[in-house]
C-alpha positions in Angstrom: 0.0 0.0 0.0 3.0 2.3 0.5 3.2 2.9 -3.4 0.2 3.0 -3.7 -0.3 5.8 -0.6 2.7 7.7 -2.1 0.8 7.7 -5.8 -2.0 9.3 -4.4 -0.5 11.7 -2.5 1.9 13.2 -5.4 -0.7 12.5 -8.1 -4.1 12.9 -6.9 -6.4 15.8 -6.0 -8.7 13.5 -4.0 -11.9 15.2 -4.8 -11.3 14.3 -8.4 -11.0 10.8 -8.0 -12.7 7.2 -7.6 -10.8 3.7 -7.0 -11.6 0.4 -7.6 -9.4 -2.3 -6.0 -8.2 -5.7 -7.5 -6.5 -8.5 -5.9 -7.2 -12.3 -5.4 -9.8 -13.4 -3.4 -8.5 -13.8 0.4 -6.7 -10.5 0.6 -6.5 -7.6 2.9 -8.5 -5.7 -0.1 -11.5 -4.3 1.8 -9.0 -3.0 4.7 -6.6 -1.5 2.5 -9.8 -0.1 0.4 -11.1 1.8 4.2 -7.0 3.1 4.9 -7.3 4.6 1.6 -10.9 5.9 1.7 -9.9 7.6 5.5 -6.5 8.8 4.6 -7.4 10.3 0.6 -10.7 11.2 1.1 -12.0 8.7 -1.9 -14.5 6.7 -2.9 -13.2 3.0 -3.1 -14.7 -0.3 -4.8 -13.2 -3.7 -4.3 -13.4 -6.5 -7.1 -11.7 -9.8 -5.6 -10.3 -12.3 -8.4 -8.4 -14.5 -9.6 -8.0 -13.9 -13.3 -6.1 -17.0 -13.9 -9.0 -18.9 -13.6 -10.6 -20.4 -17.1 -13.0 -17.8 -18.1 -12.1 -15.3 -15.1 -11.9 -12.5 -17.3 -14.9 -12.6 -18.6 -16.8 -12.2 -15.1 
């Protein structure tokens, strides 16, 4: 999340800007989604997958 945290802070006016997550399933993804949403100011979405899966990009 660091990278992501320091992306955001250099790049981002938060107002301007909505997120949406991805990662595999069994992640830390909705917790990371909230530390961003309280630290930015944001509006974040989570999508857990695994696109390795037959067919998984077509969900």
């Amino acid at each position: 999340m660091q990278e992501l945290g320091r992306y955001l802070h250099l790049n981002v006016q938060p107002e301007s800007m909505n997120i949406l997550l991805v990662a595999l399933p069994d992640t830390d993804l909705e917790k990371v989604a909230g530390d961003i949403t309280k630290e930015y100011s944001v509006k974040t979405d989570t999508f857990a997958i695994d696109l390795t899966g037959k067919g998984a990009p077509e969900k």
